[in-house]
C-alpha positions, 0 to 999 in steps of 0.5 A, spaced: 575 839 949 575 838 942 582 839 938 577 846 934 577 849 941 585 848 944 587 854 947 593 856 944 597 862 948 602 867 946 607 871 949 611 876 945 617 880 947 625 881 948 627 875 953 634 880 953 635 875 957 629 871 960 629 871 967 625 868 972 620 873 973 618 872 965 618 864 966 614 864 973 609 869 969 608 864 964 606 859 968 602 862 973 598 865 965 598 858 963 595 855 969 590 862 969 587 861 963 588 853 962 591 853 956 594 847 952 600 850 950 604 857 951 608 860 945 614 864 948 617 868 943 622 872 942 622 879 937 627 879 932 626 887 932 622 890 936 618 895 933 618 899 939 624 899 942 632 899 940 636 893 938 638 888 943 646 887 944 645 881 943 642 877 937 636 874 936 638 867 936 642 868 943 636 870 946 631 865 942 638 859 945 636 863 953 629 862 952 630 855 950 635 853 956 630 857 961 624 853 959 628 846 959 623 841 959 617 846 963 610 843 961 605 846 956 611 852 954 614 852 948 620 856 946 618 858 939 623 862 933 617 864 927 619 871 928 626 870 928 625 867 920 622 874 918 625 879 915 624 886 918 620 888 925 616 884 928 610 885 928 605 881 933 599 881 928 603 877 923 606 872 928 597 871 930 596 871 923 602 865 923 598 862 929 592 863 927 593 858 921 596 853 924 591 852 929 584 853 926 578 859 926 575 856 932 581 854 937 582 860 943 588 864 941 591 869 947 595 873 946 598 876 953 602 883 954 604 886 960 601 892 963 607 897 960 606 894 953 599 895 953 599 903 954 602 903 948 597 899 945 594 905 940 602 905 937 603 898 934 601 896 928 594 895 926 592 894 933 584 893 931 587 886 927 590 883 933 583 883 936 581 880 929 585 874 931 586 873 938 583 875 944 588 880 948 589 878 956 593 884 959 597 882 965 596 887 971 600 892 974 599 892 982 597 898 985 595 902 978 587 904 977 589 910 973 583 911 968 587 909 961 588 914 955 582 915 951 584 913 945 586 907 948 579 905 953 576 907 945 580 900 943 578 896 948 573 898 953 566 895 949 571 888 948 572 887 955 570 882 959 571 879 967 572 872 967 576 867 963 570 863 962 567 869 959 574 870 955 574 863 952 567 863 950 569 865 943 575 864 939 578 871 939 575 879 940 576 879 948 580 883 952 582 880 959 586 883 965 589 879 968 592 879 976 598 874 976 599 872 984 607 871 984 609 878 981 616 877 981 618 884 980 625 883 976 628 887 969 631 884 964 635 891 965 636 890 972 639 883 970 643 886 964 646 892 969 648 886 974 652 882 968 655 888 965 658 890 973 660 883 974 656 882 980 651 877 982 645 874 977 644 868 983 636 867 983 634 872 978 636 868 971 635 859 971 642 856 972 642 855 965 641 862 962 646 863 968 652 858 965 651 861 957 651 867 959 657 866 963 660 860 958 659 865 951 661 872 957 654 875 953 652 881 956 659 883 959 662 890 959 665 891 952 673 894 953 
């Protein structure tokens, strides 16, 4: 594979705070679609959701101690250095720059996120930009909203060696095999109660957590 033709993925959200269900899925997406490199990363301020309670730069410091030294995952803070929401077609736009018109660049969304897809900002660019792979929900065949199977059905296709065919404009669901069904609510809820995060989180989120009492119940 030539340098052009790297493929190059990202995969967006909160990380409030990653765990090892988030982590287990990057992997499992890594390996899926051979990628060369995962880009983890953190929204400064979702726009589609309240502020986290922690800051962005704690979460980012999470995300880094959890990804450790994990092969072909990167802990990346662009959209901590812009200001106002983050929104993904910039951070592609950012990506795409940097690695070329003709690499693969993917950008990965869980199935909740993606039902509201017809919500974010300029929807059609990301497709401009990127490839879009939508990690399946078990058990979910529901037809999708109208609006929705309007912006991406006549871009789907069924295979990831179909997908990686051009540099971006394809739309891919993805079944990940693991399907660790963990929150990152379920685990602020434990922190905020005092009760066990064991096996949820990677030991060293775990112990910054516990070391900066981030997540506990303020008095």
């Amino acid at each position: 594979m030539s340098q052009a033709e790297q493929r190059i993925g990202m995969l967006g959200g909160t990380f409030d705070p990653v765990h090892l269900g988030h982590l287990r899925s990057a992997v499992e997406l890594h390996e899926a679609l051979s990628l060369d490199r995962l880009h983890m990363i953190p929204a400064q301020q979702p726009p589609l959701r309240g502020r986290p309670q922690v800051s962005a730069q704690q979460r980012f410091e999470l995300l880094a101690a959890g990804i450790g030294d994990t092969p072909g995952l990167v802990a990346d803070a662009r959209e901590l250095r812009r200001e106002g929401p983050s929104y993904s077609a910039d951070t592609l736009a950012e990506l795409r720059a940097e690695v070329g018109d003709q690499a693969r660049l993917v950008m990965a969304i869980g199935f909740d996120a993606f039902l509201r897809l017809t919500q974010w900002h300029r929807p059609e660019r990301l497709f401009e930009l990127a490839h879009l792979v939508v990690i399946a929900r078990p058990g979910y065949n529901d037809p999708l909203p109208a609006s929705l199977m309007e912006l991406v059905e006549h871009r789907r296709v069924d295979s990831v060696e179909t997908l990686m065919q051009r540099p971006f404009g394809g739309y891919f669901s993805l079944a990940l095999p693991s399907l660790m069904a963990i929150s990152a609510t379920y685990v602020r809820e434990c922190l905020e109660a005092g009760k066990s995060v064991r096996y949820l989180l990677p030991d060293p989120v775990e112990r910054a957590i516990e070391q900066d009492s981030l997540y506990r119940q303020r008095e």
